[in-house]
Structure formats: structure tokens, C-alpha cells
N, C-alpha and C positions, 0 to 999 in steps of 0.2 A: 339578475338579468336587467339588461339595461336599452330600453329602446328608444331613440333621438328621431320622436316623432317630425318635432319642428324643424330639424334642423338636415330633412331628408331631402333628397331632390327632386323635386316634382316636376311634371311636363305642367305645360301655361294649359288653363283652362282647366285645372285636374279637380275641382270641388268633389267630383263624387269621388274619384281614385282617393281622395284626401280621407273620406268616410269609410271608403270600403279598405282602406290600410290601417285606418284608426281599429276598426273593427279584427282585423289581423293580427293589429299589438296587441288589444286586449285578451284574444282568446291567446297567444303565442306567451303574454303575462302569467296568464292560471297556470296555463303548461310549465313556464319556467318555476313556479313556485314549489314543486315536486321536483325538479332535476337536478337545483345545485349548479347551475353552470351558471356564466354568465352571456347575456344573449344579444345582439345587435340584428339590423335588418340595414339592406340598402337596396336599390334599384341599382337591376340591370343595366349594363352597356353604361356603367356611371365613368366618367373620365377618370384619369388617373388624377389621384390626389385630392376624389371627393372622401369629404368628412366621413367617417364609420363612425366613432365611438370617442370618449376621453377615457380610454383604457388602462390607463395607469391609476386616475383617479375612483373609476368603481372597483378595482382590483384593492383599492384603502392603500396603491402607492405613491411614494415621494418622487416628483418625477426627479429630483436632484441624486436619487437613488439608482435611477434604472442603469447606468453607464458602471458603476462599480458594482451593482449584484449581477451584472452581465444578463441585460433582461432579454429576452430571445424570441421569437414566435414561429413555431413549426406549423404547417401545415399539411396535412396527411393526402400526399399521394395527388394535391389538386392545382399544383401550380401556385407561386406565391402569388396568390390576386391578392394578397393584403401587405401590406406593412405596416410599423408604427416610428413615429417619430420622436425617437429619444430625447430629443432635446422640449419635447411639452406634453409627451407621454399620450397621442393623441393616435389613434386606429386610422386607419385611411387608406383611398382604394391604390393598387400598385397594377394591377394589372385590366384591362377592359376584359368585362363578364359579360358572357353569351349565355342567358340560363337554358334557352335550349339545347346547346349544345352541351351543357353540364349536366343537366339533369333528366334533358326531355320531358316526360311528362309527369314527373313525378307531381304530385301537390306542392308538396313543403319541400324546395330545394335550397339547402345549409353547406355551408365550409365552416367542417369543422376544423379550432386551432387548438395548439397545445403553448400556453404562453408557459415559460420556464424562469424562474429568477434561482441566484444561487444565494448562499449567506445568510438564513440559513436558504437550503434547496427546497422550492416550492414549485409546485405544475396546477397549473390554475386550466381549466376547459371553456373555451371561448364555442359557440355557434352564430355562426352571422350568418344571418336568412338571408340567397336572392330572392328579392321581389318583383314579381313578373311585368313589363309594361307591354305594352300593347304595341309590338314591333314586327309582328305578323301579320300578313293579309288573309285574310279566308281562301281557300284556291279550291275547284273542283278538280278530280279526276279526269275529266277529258274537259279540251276546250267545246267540245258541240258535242251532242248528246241526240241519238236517232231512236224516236218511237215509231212504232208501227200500231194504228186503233185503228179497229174496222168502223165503216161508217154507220153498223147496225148498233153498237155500243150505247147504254143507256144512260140517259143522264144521271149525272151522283156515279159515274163507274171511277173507281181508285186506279192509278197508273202509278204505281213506285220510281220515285227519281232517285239517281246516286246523290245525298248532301257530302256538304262542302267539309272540308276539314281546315283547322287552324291549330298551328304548332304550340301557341302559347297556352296556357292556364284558366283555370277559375273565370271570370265576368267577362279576359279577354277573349274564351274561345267557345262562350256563349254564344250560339250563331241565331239568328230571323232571318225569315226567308222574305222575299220581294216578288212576284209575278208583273211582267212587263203588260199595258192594260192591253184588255182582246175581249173578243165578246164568246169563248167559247170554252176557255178554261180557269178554273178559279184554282189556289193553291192550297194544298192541305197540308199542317202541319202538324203531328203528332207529339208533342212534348212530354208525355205520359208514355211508362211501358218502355216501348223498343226507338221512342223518337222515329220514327218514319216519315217521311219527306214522301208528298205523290199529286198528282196531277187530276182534279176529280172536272168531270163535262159538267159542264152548267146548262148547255145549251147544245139539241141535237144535229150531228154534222151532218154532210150532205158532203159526198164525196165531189160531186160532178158541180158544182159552186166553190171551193176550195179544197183541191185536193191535199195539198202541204201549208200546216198552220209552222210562224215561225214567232217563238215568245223565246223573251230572254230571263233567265231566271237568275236573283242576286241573294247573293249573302252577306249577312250583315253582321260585325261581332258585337260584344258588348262593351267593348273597350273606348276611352276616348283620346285622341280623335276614333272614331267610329272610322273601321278600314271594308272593305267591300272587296268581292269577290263574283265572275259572274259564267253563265255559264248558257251557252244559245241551243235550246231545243228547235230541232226540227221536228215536227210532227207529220209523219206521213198518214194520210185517210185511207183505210185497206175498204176493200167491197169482200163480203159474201162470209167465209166462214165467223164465225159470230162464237164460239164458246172457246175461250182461252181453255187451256190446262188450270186446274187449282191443285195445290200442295194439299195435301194430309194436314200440316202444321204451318202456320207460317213463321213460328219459328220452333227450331230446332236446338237445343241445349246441349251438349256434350263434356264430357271432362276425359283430359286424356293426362295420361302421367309424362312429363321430358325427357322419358330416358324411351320411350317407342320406338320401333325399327322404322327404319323406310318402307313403305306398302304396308302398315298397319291399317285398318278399315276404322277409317273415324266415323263415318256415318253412312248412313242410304234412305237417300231422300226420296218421296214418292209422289207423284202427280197423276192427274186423273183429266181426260176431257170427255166432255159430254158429247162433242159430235161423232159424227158416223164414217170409217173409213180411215182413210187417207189421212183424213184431217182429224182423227184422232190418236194418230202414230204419234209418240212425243221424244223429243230429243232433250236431254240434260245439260248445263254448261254454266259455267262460272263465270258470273259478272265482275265483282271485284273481290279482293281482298283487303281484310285492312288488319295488320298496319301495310300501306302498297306496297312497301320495299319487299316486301316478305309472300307476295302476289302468286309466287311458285311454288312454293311450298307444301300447294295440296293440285290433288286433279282429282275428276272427277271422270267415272264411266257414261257418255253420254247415252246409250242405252239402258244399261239398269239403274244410273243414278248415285251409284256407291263412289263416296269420297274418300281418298287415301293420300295417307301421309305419302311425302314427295321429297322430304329433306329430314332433318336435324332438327327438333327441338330444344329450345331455351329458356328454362324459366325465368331465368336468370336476366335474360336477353328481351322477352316478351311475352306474357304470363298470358297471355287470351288475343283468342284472333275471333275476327268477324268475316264470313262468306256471305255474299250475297249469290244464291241462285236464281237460274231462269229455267223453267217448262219452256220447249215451242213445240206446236202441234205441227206439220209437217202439211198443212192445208195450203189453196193455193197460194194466199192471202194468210201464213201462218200467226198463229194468236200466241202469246207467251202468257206463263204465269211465274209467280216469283217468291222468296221465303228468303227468311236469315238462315244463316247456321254461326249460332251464340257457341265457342269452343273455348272453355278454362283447361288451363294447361295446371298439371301438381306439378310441384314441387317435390325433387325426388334430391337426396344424400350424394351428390354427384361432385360437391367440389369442397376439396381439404380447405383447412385455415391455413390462411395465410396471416405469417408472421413478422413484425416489424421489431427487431430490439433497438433502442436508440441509449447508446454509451450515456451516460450523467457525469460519472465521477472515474476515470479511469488513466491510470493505475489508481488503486484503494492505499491512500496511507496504511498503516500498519496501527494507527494510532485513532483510527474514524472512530466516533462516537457511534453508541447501540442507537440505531432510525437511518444511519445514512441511505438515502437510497442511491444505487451505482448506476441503475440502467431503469428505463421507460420500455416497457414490452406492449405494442398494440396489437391485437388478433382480431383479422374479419376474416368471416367468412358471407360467400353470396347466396346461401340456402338460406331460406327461410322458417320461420317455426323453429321446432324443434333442432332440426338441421342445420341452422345457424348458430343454435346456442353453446358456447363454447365453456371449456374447464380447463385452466391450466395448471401444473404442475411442475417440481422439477427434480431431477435424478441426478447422480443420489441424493436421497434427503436430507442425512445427517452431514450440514453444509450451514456455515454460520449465516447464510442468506436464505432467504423465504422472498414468495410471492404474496404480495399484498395488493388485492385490490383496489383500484381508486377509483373507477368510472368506466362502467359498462364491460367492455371488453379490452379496459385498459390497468396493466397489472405493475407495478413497482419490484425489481429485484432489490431489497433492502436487507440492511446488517442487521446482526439480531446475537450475534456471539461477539466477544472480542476477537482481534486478528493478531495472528504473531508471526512477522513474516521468517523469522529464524527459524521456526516449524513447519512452514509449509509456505511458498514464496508466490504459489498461482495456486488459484482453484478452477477445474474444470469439470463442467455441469451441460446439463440438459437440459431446455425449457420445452416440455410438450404440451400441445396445446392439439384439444380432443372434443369434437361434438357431441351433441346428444344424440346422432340421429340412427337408424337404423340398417345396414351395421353403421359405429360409428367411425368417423374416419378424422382422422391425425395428423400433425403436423409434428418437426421435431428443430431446433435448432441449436448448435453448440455451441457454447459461452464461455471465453476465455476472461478469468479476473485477475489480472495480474496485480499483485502487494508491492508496495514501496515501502522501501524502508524509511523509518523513521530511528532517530542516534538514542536508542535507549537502554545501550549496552557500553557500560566501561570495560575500558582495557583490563582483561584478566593477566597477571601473572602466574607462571606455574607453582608458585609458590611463595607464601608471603614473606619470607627471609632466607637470605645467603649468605653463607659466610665462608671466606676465602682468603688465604693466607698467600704473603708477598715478604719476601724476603728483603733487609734493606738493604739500602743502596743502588738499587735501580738505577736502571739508567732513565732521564726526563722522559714523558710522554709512552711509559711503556705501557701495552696493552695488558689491564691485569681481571679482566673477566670480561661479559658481553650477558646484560639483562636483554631479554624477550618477552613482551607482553600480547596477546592476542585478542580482538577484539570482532564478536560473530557479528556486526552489521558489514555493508556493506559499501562500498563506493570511499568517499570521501568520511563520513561516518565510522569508518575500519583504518581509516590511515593515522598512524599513532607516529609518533612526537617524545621524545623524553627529554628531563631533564632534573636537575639537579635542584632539591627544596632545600633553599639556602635560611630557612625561618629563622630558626634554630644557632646556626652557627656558618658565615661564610667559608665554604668549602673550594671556591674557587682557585685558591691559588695549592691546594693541594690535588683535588680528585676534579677532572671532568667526562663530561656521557655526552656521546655522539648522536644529535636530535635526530637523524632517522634511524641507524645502525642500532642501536643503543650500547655500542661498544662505551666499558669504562677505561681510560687512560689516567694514571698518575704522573702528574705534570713536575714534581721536582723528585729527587731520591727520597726515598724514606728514612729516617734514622733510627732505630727499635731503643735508644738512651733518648732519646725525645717525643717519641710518637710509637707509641704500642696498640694501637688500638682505631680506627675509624668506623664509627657506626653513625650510617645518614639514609635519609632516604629520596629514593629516583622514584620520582612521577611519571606516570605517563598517560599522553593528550590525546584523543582522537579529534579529528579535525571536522566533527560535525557543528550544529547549531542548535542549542548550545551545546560547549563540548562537554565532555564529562572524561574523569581522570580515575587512575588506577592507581597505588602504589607499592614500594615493595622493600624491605629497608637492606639495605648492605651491610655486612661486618668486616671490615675489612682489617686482617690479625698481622702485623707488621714482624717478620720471624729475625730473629738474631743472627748475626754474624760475627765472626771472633776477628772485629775493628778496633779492639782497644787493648793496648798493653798492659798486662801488670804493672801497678803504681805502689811501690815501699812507703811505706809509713812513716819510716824512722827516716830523722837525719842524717848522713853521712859525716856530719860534722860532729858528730856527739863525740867526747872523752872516753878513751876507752875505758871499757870494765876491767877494773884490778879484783884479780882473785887470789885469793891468800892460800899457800899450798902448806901442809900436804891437802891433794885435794884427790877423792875418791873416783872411782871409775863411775861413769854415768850421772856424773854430775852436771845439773843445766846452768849453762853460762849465761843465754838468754835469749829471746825470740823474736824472729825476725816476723813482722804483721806489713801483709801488701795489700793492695785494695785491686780490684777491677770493674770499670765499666759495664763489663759485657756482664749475659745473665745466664746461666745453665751451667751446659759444660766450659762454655765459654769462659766461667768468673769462677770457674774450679780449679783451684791452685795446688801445685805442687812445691816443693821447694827441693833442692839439691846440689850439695858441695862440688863448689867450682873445681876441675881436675888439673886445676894450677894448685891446690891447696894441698898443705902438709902437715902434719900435724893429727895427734891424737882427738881428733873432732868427727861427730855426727851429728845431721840436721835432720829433723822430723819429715817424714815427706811431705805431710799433711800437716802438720801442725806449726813448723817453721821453728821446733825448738831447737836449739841449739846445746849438746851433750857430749863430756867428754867418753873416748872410748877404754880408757884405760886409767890406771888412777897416777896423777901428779904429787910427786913427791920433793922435786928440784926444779930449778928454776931452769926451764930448756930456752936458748936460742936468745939469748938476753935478754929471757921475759920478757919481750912483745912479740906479737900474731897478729897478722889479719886475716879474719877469716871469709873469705869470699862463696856467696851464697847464689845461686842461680833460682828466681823464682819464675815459674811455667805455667801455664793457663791449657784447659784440655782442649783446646780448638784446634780445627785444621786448616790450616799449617797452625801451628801452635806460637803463640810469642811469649815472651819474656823479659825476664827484667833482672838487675844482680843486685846485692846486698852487701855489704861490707860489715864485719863486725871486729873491733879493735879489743883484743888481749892482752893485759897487762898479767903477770903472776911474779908474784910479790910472797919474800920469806915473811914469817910472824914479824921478826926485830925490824923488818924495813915498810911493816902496813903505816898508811898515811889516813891518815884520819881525815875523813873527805867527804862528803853527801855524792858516793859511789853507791847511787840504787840498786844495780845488778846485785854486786856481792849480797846485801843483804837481803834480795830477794832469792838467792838462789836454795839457800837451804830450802825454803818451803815451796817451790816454785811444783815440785811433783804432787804433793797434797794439791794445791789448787787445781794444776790439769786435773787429777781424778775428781774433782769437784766439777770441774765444768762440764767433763765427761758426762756425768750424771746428770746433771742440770739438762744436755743437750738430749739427751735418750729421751727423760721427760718431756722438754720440751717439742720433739719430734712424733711423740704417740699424741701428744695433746692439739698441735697444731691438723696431724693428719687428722685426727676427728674432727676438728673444725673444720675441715676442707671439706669434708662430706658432707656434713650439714648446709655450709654455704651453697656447695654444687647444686642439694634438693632445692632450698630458698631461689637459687639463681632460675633455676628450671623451672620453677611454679611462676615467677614472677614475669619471666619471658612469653610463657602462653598466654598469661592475661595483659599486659599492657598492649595500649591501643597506641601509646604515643612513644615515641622511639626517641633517645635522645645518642648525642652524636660526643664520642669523649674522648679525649686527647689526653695522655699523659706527656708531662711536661721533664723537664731537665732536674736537676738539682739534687741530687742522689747520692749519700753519702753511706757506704757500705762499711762492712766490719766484719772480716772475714775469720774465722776460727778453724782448727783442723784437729781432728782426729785418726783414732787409730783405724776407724771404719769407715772414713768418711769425711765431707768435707761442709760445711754449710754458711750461711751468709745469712747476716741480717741488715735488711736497709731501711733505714729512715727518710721516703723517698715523699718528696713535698709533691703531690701531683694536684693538676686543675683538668676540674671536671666543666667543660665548656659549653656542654649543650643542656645542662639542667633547668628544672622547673624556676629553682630560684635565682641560679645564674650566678651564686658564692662559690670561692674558692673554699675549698680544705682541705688539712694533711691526712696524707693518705700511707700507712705503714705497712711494710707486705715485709713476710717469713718465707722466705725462698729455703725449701729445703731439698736437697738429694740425697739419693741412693743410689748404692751403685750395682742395682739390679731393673729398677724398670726403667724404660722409655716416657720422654715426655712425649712427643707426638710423630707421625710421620709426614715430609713435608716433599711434596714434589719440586721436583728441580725446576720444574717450568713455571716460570714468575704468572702465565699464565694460565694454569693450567691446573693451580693448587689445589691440593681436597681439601672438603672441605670437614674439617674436624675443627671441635672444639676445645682450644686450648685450654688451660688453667687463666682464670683473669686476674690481676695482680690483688695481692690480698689472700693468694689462693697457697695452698701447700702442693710443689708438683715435686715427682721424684725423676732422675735422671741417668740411667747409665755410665758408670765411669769409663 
């Protein structure tokens, strides 16, 4: 607490105001040393823009601070009379303060503030005392005031006046009284007790020498300037009856509770006169009330004397009233007599709390640290005692906020769980707020917390790999799948982005993804003799801050097409084979070997005798050998033939290619001695097929077991890797086609680069393409977009195919 003795505003002349306000900080000092608050004072009716306090400075802040922690100051319910000056951190008056008006008569009249800074959030409690000055005059109840005393009256007899009242406080509404001089009344003032103000004879009157005395009576406060107040007694001198009425009590105590009906019996007051007759009839009646405003609020029976309530009590409003009664005897020259009635009013459970929530933090990030506090809850209530004391609470409980008290009847909604606004996006609660008092009575308020997201969700994929097959030859830019990624925050935070992670291996001029669609397009045709294979991966961005990425990787399986012709091996220019006759039936002349491009059924070849051809000849279908059908014995047709061979590929539409093979048959006496390979490979040329026959059955059980083992190795290896790489097989493909009686198969020596590797080296890569012609390699949907997704054989692999 902090009070600015010196530097407070004083009226001129104020030495003792200076003493008796020193004496106010000190004791308002001890006070603040128990309450934790920080405390100012200033005087009333101060102009705007006098000094309060350096409020930034005893708060221990930077006044270079208060503008960016958004420093604030509420004031509860009283009008801003204050503000502070951001730029030197300084308290000061904003509005002109009437503390009667504010407080009436309270003692200790305070505005209290709530100062607020954010960064972190802090609520600091400010009380700044008015301090009373002396801006009331003393005023009586009436301007003239009419006594009646009989002239028989004995000196020293007491005559009660109404005293003065003063709106202000403490020393200012200290009243001394004045009698104007006269030689026949002195003034009595009672300062002890009930303070009673009365007129006592000094000197005995004589009606028929002055019948009307006229003194002027003043009041005086204790404030400086010293203000005055005054008030003209007429005294009327009565002749003959001589014994007023006297009260039983002259005063009267009572207590009555605020909640009383109208016509309740507050009291019954009693008087008594000593004369005889007439002039001991007495009649009841009610001089003043105080507080005056409130002057109706009771009557009184002027025969029996019984006072009754007449309105509505308020404790709340004015906790004790003061009646003044009078006795008059009904003589001719009637005598009064007079009493208090001292009435304390209880305090009765009659008014709920009232509830003030003040927002802090709202919308709640999603991401608020455990202490934030969201909201400032203040509760008064105007009962008093018990009946004031409040408890609050809030419903339902299990809620990651709690009430945490800070100061008296002021409570923090604070986080106390973490928030996930993907689970629950608002919380709605109940602050009640409940007296102590008898029954007790409640208040309830509904609280809406609404969560803000914060970007602390990547985009999910349905799945973290796709693989989709595309037939080549595409046409550019065809659509050949559409990733989806989903991402549960909200707003701008949830709007995702894709695109193509080129780290690895520039994919651009192959595959591109549509940044908001996420549609994929391949951008030139495929060719499956150069590119079997696309495996990359698509990112994708939500557009929070910062953003955060998802990924998902693609396989993209390039399928065959029967685009490439059977290609003969042999020259067409060779010398033909001379065979030396007689030459036996099913003897092989020799073999026609074609190559193809293409891979499956596609590079599955057939061969068969052109239907131009004549001649005792048969070609292998599969094997391309060449075999007489019948056995040569003479030289037919002038021992030369061409033998014209049609070789076939199983694709659809199917293509092809022809073969020429040149026959010469030659007697024993006319053989020519010549490095003529054929002939001399023909005799053994069937041992060797059944040689390779064997070879191939072998190597067909052996390689299919290898297949199976790679597929397991392939399968394990794809669950655990974390980093995907992206692999292209390249061109340069030299095949060696072989044919059997069951079948047809191919071996290539196919130099492929692996593009997206750890180490980024080339090497040869050998694959055993085998068929059968009982299973299926794969099934492949016609629609370039639309493809299943199955998993092919990857080169290297043993797959079987359908003839």
C-alpha cells in the first residue's frame, strides 16, 4: 500500500486537516499490512487530473511495459473516477468525486480497482480512499424553531432543542453549539450518552415583562474553514399550568428485523403529568425523524402513544433510525415533555449475490498453459454478517477449470487440465454463487468457453502406401489416381496443400499432384521397355503456423503393351545350309532365334511355316527349330529352298516378323568342303534340345523358389522402411529367347538404374522372366485411372503367365 501524503491536495490554511489525515494514513498503513492490496487516498471534489498515485511504479512495473502487456484498470460498478497514464504509469483523478454522494456516511469511503496486465496475466487490487473535506455546512431542521415554557418554570429546567446535522464525516461533522447572548437562557450540551442539545433558565422569567424571548442558536463543525449553521428560537412565556408530562424512559431502545410488515408495533411510549384534570390529558406526536428523508416511515397513536411501522424497511438502505417524541398535556397553556426512540434495524437474508464474470482470455487456445486464468468472477452481496458471506462454486465439476480464489469475494476461472479442442470445442458450466445465511440464497450464472484451435495436427492419409497400375502409352497429362489426406483442426489450420517431394529424384517432368485436388497426372506417355516402375512420395501441407506435413508414398506399376515387334536374330544374308542327303525324316536343319521387346505374353513367341512354303519341312512352334518331315533321299527342286518362317508374339492384336532359311541338298560326290555350321551341327542338334529341356525344368523349379523367398524378404522390408526411394528402370535390354515343348521362356540381361537410392550408384540388374501357361500374372483394369491395386512381380522376380 502506497500513500502520497505529500503530495495530496490540501485546502490553504489546512495544518490540522494535514495532522488529522497523517493520523488516517497511519492507521489505513497497519490496516493495509494484513490485506495484500495496494492502497492510495485523495480528497474529494479533487479536479480532474489531480495526482493519485505512481501506480505502475509500486505495482514493481516498467512504465515502458504497460502499452504492450495491455495494462487496463476496471473499476467495479463506481464510475471511472480514475484513470492512469500510460505513458508515465501514473494514477490520477478522471472524474470529480462527491463523497457524499458515493458513500454518504459511511466512515471509510474507498473505490475499489481491479488493475489487469497480460503477458504473463496478472490482477493486482488497488483501494483508493475518498477523503472527506469539509464542503458541508451544518443546516437545522427547521429554519425557526417555537418553544412554549410556562413562566412558573424553575431555573436549571432542561428544554431539548432539535441539533443540527452535517452531511460530511469524522472532525468535519463534529458539531459545537453557540447561544446568541440574552440574560435568561444558557445552552446545554450533552456530548456523553445520547448527545442532547437543550435550553436550560438561568434566570427566572416573568411573563408580563417579556412575554416572547427571541435567541439565535449556531452550529459549528469541526472542519477548516469552520462552516456554521443556524437556527432562530422563538420562545414563547406560557402563565399557569406548571408540570409538563415526563416519559417513563427518556430513551427508548428498540431492535426490529427489515423484513417487518407495515403496522408492525415498534414501540409504546409512556408519559405521565403530575397536574389535575384537563391539564393532565396528554397527547403523543412525533417531532422529527432521522435520517429526515425517511420522516414517514413511522406514526405514532396520539392517544396511547404506540409507534408503528408505516413503510418498508432497509437494511441495506439505513440500518437505524432516530424518533424524537413529545408529551403535551392538553392544559390551557399546554406543557410538553420529550424522549428518543434509539431503533437498530437487523439485518435479515433478503438479497441474492450478485454476480459479475469479466472475460480474461477468450476464445481459450487449445494449447493454454496449466494457471491460465480465462475469466475474473466478482460476487457481492448487501447482507451483512453471515448473510453476506458468499461460497462459490461450479457445475459440473469434472471440467478442466476450477475457481480459485484471489481476494475476498473475488474468484479466478482458471485451467488446471490440458485442452484438446478436437474433443470438445466449447465447455459449458455454471458459476453459483451461495450465502451463508439462513435459508441461504443463490445466485447462478452460465459460462460459455469457447477453444480455439491451435495447428497441432498433420494431415492424415488413409493409408500410408498406394500402389496403382497404368498401362503405357498414355496419353500426356492423363489422370491416373487422386491422393486424399485429412487433417481434424480447423479453419486455415485444416486446409492442405500437396505436392510432389522431389529430394530424392526430380519427378517433374514425369508425375505431377494438383496442390489443392491432390489429383496425380502423368505428364508424358509411359513406356514399360524404359520405365517399369515409379515409386515417390506426395506431401501434404496444412496451411497453419507453423505448418506441419503428412506423407504417403506412391507405386506407380507401368503395365505392358504388345508395342514392339518380334526382332530375328539371324541375318538374312547368311549362306545357305548345305545338307548332304540321304537325309532321314525329322532331321533338324536349324533354328530360327527372334528376340522381343515386350515382356509376358507379349515377348512369348511362336514361330510358323509361311503358307507360301513347300516342301517336306516343320518348324517348332516354340522352339523355332527347323525339321524335315519326311526323309530325303535325292536331290528335289535343284537342291535349293527357302524356307519362309512367320514368327508371332501372344499379344493382342498379335505382330510379327518372318525368317528366311536357305537350303542347299547336296549328293555325298558333290559335298564341298566349307566351314557350313549347320550341317555339322545337325546330327547332334536333338541331344542338345533335350539338354536344355532339362536344364530349363531345373532352372524353372529353382528360380520359382527363389521368387518366394524374395516376395517374403520384399514383404518384411516394406513394413519397416521409413524412407521410400523412387526407382526407374532404364532401357538397354538384351533378351534370349528359348522354346519348348511346354512352354516358352526368356532370359535378359537388362542393365537397369536405380535412381532414388541411398548411395545414388548405378548397377546391373538380371531378371528370369519365366511362364507357364496355366497361371495369370495379374488383373489389370482397363481404366488408366482406375487401376487395382495389386502387386505385381518386381523385376528380378519369377512370374508365370497364361498362354
Amino acid at each position: 500500500m502506497k500513500w502520497n501524503v505529500s503530495e495530496m491536495v490540501f485546502p490553504r490554511g489546512g495544518i490540522s486537516l494535514r495532522r488529522q489525515l497523517l493520523q488516517l494514513v497511519l492507521l489505513h498503513t497497519a490496516w493495509e499490512m494484513g490485506s495484500g492490496q495496494l492502497h492510495y487516498s485523495v480528497l474529494e471534489e479533487s479536479q480532474h487530473g489531480t495526482f493519485v498515485g505512481r501506480i505502475a511504479q509500486d505495482l514493481g512495473l516498467q512504465v515502458s511495459e504497460l502499452v504492450p502487456r495491455m495494462f487496463r484498470v476496471v473499476s467495479k460498478g463506481r464510475g471511472d473516477y480514475f484513470e492512469v497514464n500510460l505513458q508515465n504509469g501514473i494514477l490520477f483523478v478522471n472524474l470529480q468525486i462527491d463523497r457524499e454522494e458515493l458513500c454518504a456516511k459511511i466512515p471509510v469511503c474507498a473505490v475499489h480497482l481491479e488493475v489487469i496486465v497480460d503477458k504473463p496475466l496478472r490482477v493486482f487490487h488497488v483501494e483508493v480512499e475518498i477523503a472527506d473535506i469539509n464542503d458541508n455546512t451544518p443546516f437545522f431542521p427547521a429554519k425557526e424553531e417555537l418553544l412554549l415554557i410556562l413562566e412558573s418554570r424553575l431555573v436549571g429546567s432542561f428544554f431539548p432543542l432539535e441539533g443540527a446535522l452535517d452531511a460530511d464525516v469524522g472532525i468535519n461533522a463534529q458539531l459545537n453549539y453557540q447561544l446568541s447572548p440574552n440574560e435568561h437562557f444558557m445552552l446545554d450540551v450533552q456530548k456523553s450518552g445520547d448527545n442532547s442539545l437543550g435550553l436550560i433558565i438561568k434566570k427566572s422569567l416573568e411573563r408580563e415583562d417579556i412575554p416572547v424571548h427571541r435567541v439565535v442558536l449556531t452550529a459549528f463543525d469541526g472542519g477548516e474553514p469552520v462552516l456554521t449553521g443556524t437556527v432562530h428560537l422563538m420562545i414563547t412565556v406560557l402563565d399557569v399550568n406548571d408540570n409538563p408530562p415526563v416519559f417513563s424512559q427518556s430513551v427508548y431502545k428498540i431492535q426490529m428485523l427489515e423484513n417487518a410488515s407495515s403496522g408492525t408495533l415498534v414501540a409504546k411510549i409512556n408519559a405521565t403529568d403530575l397536574d389535575e384534570g384537563v391539564n393532565k390529558e396528554i397527547s403523543y406526536s412525533i417531532r422529527s425523524v432521522t435520517p429526515p428523508k425517511l420522516n414517514t416511515i413511522f406514526k405514532i397513536d396520539p392517544n396511547t402513544g404506540q409507534i408503528r411501522l408505516n413503510g418498508e424497511l432497509d437494511y441495506e438502505g439505513t440500518n437505524s433510525y432516530e424518533i424524537r417524541a413529545e408529551a403535551t398535556d392538553k392544559g390551557g397553556y399546554p406543557l410538553s415533555g420529550h424522549c428518543k426512540i434509539l431503533i437498530d434495524i437487523l439485518d435479515v437474508n433478503d438479497n441474492v449475490p450478485e454476480m459479475l464474470v469479466t472475460f480474461l482470455l477468450v476464445p481459450v487456445p487449445e494449447d493454454s498453459s496449466l494457471g491460465t486464468e480465462v475469466a475474473l468472477i466478482s460476487i457481492s452481496d448487501r447482507d451483512s454478517g453471515a448473510n453476506g458471506q458468499v461460497n462459490c462454486s461450479l457445475r459440473p465439476p469434472l471440467l478442466p477449470f476450477k475457481l480459485v480464489s484471489t481476494f475476498k469475494n473475488y474468484f479466478s476461472l482458471t485451467l488446471v487440465e490440458p485442452l484438446d479442442r478436437e474433443q470438445i470445442t466449447e465447455y459449458r458450466m455454471v458459476v453459483i454463487a451461495r450465502d451463508e445465511g439462513t435459508p441461504p440464497l443463490s445466485a447462478s450464472s452460465s459460462v460459455v468457453v469457447p477453444i480455439s484451435d491451435v495447428n497441432d495436427n498433420a494431415p492424415i492419409f488413409a493409408q500410408p502406401t498406394y500402389t496403382i497400375f497404368v498401362k503405357e502409352n498414355n496419353p500426356p497429362g492423363a489422370h491416373i489416381f487422386t491422393v486424399s489426406a485429412s487433417d481434424p483442426d480447423v479453419a486455415e489450420n485444416a486446409l492442405v496443400s500437396y505436392w510432389l517431394d522431389e529430394k530424392l529424384w526430380p519427378l517433374s517432368s514425369y508425375i505431377s499432384v494438383h496442390s489443392e485436388s491432390g489429383k496425380l497426372y502423368a505428364l508424358q506417355p509411359l513406356d514399360y521397355e524404359e520405365l517399369k516402375l515409379l515409386e515417390f512420395q506426395v506431401r501434404a501441407k496444412d496451411s497453419g503456423l507453423p505448418s506441419l506435413c503428412g506423407n504417403v508414398t506412391i507405386q506407380v506399376f507401368v503395365l505392358d503393351e504388345n508395342d514392339n515387334t518380334p526382332v530375328v536374330s539371324q541375318s538374312v544374308e547368311e549362306p545357305p545350309a548345305l545338307i548332304v542327303i540321304p537325309v532321314p525324316s525329322g532331321h533338324m536343319l536349324g533354328k530360327i532365334r527372334a528376340l522381343d521387346a515386350d515382356s509376358g505374353y507379349n515377348a512369348w513367341l511362336r514361330y510358323e511355316l509361311h503358307e507360301g512354303n513347300s516342301g517336306p519341312w516343320r518348324v517348332g512352334l516354340y522352339s523355332g527349330e527347323i525339321s524335315t518331315t519326311r526323309m530325303l533321299d535325292e536331290v528335289e527342286d535343284g537342291g535349293s529352298q527357302n524356307v519362309l518362317v512367320v514368327v508371332k508374339d501372344h499379344g493382342k492384336p498379335p505382330m510379327s516378323a518372318t525368317a528366311t532359311l536357305s537350303v542347299s541338298l547336296v549328293a555325298n560326290s558333290q559335298a564341298i568342303k566349307t566351314d557350313a555350321r549347320l550341317p555339322r551341327t545337325a546330327g547332334n542338334a536333338k541331344p542338345l534340345a533335350d539338354t536344355a529341356n532339362l536344364y530349363l525344368i531345373i532352372a524353372i523349379c529353382s528360380v520359382s523358389s527363389l521368387f518366394l523367398l524374395v516376395i517374403l524378404v520384399y514383404v518384411a522390408l516394406r513394413c519397416q522402411s521409413e524412407e521410400k526411394e523412387v526407382m526407374m528402370y532404364g532401357p538397354g535390354t538384351a533378351t534370349l529367347v528359348c522354346a519348348s515343348e511346354v512352354g516358352s521362356w526368356s532370359y535378359s540381361n537388362r542393365h537397369s538404374r536405380i535412381l532414388a537410392g541411398v548411395s545414388g550408384e548405378t548397377c546391373p540388374k538380371s531378371d528370369l522372366m519365366v511362364f507357364s501357361p496355366n497361371t495369370p500374372v495379374f488383373a489389370v483394369n482397363r481404366d488408366v485411372g482406375n487401376a487395382k491395386d495389386l502387386v505385381p512381380p518386381s523385376p528380378g522376380e519369377v512370374s508365370n503367365v497364361e498362354p
